[in-house]
N, C-alpha and C positions, 0 to 999 in steps of 0.2 A: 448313311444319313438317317436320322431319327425321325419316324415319320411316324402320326397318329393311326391303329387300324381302324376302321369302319367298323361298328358295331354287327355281327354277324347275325342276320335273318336267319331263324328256325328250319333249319334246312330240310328236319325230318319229317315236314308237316309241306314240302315244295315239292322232295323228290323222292318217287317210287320203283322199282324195278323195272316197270312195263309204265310209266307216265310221270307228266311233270307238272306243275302249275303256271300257269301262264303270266303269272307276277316276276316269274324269272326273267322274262324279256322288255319288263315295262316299268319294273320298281327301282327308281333312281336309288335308293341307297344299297342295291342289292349291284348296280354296276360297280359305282362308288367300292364297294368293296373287294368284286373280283378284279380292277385296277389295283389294288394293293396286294391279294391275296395270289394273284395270277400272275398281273403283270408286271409287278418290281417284285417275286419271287422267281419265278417259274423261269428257265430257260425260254428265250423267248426269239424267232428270227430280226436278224437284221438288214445284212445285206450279203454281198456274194463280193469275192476279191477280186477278179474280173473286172468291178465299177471302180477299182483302183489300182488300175496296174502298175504304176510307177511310184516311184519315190516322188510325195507329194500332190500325189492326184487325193483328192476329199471329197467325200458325196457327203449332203446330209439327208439322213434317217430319220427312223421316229423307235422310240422301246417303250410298246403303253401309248403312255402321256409325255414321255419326255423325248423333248429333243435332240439327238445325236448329230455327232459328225462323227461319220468314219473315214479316217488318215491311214496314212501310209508313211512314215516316216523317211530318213535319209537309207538307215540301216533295214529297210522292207519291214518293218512291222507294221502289223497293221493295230488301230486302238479306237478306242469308241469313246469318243471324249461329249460331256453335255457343254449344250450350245449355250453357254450362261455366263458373262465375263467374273468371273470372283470380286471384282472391285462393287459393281452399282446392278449388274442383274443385268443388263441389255446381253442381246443375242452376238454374237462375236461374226459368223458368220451366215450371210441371206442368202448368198447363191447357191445356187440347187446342187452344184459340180466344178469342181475346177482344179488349181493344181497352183499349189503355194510352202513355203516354206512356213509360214507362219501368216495369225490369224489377228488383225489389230481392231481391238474393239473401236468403235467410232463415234461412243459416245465422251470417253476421256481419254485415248489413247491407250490404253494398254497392249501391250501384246506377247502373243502366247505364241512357242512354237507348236508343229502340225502334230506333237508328239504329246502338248496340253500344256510345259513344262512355261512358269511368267518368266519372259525372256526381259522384260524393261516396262519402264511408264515414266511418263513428261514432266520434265521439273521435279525428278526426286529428292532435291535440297530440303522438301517437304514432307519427306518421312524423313523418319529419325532410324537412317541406316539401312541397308538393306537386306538383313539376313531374313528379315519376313515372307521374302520371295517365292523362298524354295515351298513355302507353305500354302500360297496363291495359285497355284497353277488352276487350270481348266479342271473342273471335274469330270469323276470316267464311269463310266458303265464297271460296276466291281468286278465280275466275274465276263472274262471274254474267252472263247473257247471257238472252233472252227471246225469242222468235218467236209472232207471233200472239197473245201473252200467256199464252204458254205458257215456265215457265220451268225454266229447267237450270241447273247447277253445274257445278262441276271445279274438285278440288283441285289440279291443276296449274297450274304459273305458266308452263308456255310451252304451244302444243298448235295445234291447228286451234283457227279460229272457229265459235261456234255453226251457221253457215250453211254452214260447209265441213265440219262432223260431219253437220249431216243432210241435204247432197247432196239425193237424189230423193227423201227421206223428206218434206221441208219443204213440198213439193205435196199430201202425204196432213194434214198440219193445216190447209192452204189450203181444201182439199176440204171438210173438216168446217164450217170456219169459213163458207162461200159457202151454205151451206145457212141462213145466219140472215140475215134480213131485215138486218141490222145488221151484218153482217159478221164477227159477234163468235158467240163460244160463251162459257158461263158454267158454272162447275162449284159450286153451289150446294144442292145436293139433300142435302147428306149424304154420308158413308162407310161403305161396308158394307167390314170385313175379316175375310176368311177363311185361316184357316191350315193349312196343308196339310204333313206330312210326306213332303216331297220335294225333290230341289236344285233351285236357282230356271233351271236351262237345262232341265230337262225342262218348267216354263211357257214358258220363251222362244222352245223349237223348236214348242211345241204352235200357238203363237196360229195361225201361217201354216202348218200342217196340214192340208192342204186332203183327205188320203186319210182322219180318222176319222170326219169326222163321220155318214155313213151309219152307222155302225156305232156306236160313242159314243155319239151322239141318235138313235139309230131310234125310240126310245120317245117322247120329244119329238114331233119328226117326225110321228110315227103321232096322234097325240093333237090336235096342232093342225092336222092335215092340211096341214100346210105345202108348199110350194114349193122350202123353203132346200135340200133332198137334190137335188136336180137342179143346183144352182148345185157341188156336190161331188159329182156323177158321171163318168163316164168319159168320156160324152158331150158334155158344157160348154162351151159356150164362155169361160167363163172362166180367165184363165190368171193362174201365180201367177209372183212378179217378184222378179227380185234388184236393189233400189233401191242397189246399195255400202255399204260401212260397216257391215256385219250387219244392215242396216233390209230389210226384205223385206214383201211386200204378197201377200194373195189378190186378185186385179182383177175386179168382179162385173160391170163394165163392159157388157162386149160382149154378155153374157146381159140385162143389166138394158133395153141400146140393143135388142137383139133383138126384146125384149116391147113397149117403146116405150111402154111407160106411167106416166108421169106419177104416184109415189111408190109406186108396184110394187114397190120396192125395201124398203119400211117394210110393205109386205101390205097398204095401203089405197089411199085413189082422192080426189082432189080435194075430191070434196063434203064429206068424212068432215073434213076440215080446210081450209075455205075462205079464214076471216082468214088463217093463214097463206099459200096460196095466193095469194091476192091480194095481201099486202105482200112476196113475192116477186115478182113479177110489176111491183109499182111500182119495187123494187128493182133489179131486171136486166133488166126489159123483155122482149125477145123470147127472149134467152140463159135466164130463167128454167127453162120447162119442160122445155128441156136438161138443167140440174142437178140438175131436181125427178127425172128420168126416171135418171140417174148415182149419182144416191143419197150415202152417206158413206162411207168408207171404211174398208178392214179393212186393218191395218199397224201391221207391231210396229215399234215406234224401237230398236236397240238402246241401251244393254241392258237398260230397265225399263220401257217407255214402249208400252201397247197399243191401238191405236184400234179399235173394234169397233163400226161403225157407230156405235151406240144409247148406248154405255157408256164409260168410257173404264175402263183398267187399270191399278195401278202396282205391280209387281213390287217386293220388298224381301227379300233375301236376310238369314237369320237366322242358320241355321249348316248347314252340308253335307248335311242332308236337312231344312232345315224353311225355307219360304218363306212370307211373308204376301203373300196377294192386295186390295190397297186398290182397288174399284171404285167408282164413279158414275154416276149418269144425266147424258149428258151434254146442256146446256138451251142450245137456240138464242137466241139475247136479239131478244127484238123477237117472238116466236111464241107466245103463251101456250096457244094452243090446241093448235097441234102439241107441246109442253111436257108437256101434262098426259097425253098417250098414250107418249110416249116412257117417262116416268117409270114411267107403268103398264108398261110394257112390260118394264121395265129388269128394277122388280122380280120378272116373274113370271119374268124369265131366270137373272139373277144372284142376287136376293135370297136371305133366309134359307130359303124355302120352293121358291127358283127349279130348273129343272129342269138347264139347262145346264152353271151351276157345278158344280153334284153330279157330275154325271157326269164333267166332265172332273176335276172332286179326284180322285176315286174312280182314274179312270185313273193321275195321278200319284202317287197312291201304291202302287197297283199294280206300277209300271213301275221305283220307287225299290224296292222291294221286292226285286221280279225281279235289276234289274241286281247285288244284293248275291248270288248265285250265281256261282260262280266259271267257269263253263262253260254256252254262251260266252262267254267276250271280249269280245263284239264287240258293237254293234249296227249292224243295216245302215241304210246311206243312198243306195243307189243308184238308185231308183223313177226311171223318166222322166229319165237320166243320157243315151237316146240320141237323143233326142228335144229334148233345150235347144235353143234358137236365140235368137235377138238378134230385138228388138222395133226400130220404125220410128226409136227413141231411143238405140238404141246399150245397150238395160239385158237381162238375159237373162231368159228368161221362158220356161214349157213350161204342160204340163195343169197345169190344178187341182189334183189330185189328187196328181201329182209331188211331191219330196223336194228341188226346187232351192231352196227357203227353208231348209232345215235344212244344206246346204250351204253355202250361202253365210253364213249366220250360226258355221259353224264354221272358215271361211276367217279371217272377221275376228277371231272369235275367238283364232285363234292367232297374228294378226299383231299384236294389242295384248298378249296375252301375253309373245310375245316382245321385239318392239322398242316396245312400253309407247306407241304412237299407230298 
């Protein structure tokens, strides 16, 4: 579909190596445009196959600004069709979820099957014929691609492959996924959305943040006497990574191998979840308590896409200060026992009552706030600038704590801005 771009802001007078200007998170035509430049280009997430496991089960989504429905067809495909009837523009389907063969608009009846394909419309004594049909269907997300069953869009018709957008990214869903007995994760729990007045890059720079959280969750921290404040101190052996393509990682790895303990990583210990233990164990054999001891991983996909061990994330940008955060608990298949703590877990972090989200909303609104003073300019990004070095894989990587994620996430950012891949 032919769509006008947004006149492109001076980017080289916004963004610097080590800083940015603060009109980035406040100047309506400057979103206006990375909705077009980002979000109906760029691979972008959507949903996970799991939210439709049968033939005919449909969630709807969001890509950007537009609204999807993702189906499942007779034959198990799954398609990303927009929510839009092709006759007069009304929305074909409202409910959130459900399971149908087909979708009848309710403003003039039309109706499309779950595959997008105009199945009929009322009294067609009033078109002349109907070979126009085949040309009416539902519109679709152009490009639909899946990794691990985890799936993306893009409205572009030419672009990189799914697998050549997320580069070193595609190892952090592998990661998640090796933690289930089955090889599989399932996003089943429910959605919790929170909405935050702020632009959706002050979430994107936050995930892989690795300098607030001392300070951010101290209260957290203190209350469940945690461990996590050590994994973001100075000290750490954990380092955070620029994966290319804007995907960036906090790595808890090397702290987690330090400790050598076998789900240390989740604050608990083998006995606390056995069946799971053990149907890893029949799974991976001796490789198990490797993975058990490596944990899951923290890594933002850009641009919407947040893995946080326990939970996953999905960024939706609304309009230049207000973003929805769509979370979940995310469930191993095959672990019911490790399931049922994750879940707990999920919600005493993220939930309605959780500690973590709060605080970091709080921050980004804060910080959306702030940046609307006109003095200064600027926000810095140079922390642990002299310090980067290159890892055993050729990816750059410094402390924890370092600002090389929010760097590199604004490299790529201005490179799809400008040349739109």
């Amino acid at each position: 579909m032919a769509t006008i771009a947004p006149a492109l802001p001076d980017l080289d007078g916004l963004i610097e190596p080590d800083r940015v200007h603060g009109s980035l998170y406040t100047d309506p035509a400057i979103f206006e445009a990375e909705m077009e430049r980002i979000f109906r280009t760029a691979w972008v997430y959507v949903g996970h196959v799991s939210e439709i496991p049968e033939p005919g089960d449909y969630v709807r989504k969001t890509l950007g600004r537009e609204p999807v429905i993702m189906t499942r067809d007779k034959q198990g495909e799954v398609h990303l069709l927009l929510n839009r009837c092709t006759h007069r523009g009304a929305q074909v389907c409202d409910r959130a979820r459900g399971s149908s063969s087909a979708f009848r608009c309710p403003y003039h009846g039309w109706t499309f099957s779950n595959g997008g394909k105009l199945l009929g419309y009322p009294f067609n004594a009033g078109y002349d014929g109907t070979g126009a049909k085949k040309d009416l269907g539902l519109g679709r997300v152009t490009r639909v691609a899946e990794h691990r069953g985890f799936v993306f869009g893009s409205m572009a018709e030419n672009g990189p492959s799914l697998l050549e957008h997320l580069g070193g990214a595609a190892e952090a869903i592998d990661r998640v996924c090796r933690l289930s007995p089955e090889g599989e994760v399932e996003l089943t729990t429910g959605w919790l959305r929170h909405g935050v007045r702020a632009n959706w890059k002050m979430l994107l720079e936050n995930e892989t943040d690795g300098y607030h959280p001392q300070f951010t969750h101290s209260s957290i921290f203190e209350v469940a006497e945690s461990g996590i404040p050590a994994l973001y101190g100075d000290k750490t052996e954990a380092v955070c990574r620029d994966l290319g393509g804007g995907h960036t990682e906090n790595d808890l790895r090397p702290a987690f191998r330090a400790l050598n303990q076998p789900l240390g990583w989740f604050g608990t210990t083998p006995d606390r979840v056995p069946d799971y233990v053990a149907a890893m164990r029949r799974r991976y054999g001796a490789e198990a308590d490797a993975l058990l001891v490596d944990g899951s991983s923290h890594a933002m996909i850009f641009p919407n896409l947040f893995i946080a061990e326990i939970q996953l994330f999905v960024l939706r940008p609304v309009a230049v200060d207000r973003t929805v955060m769509e979370v979940t608990a995310i469930q191993l298949k095959g672990a019911p026992d490790m399931n049922r703590r994750l879940l707990q877990q999920a919600v005493g972090s993220v939930g309605p009552a959780g500690f973590l989200l709060a605080d970091d909303g709080e921050m980004y609104e804060r910080a959306q706030r702030g940046v609307a003073a006109s003095d200064p300019e600027w926000l810095v990004l140079k922390r642990g600038l002299h310090r980067e070095r290159v890892d055993e894989r050729g990816y750059p990587i410094s402390n924890n704590t370092d600002e090389l994620p929010q760097r590199a996430i604004w490299r790529h950012y201005r490179e799809l801005m400008e040349t739109g891949r």
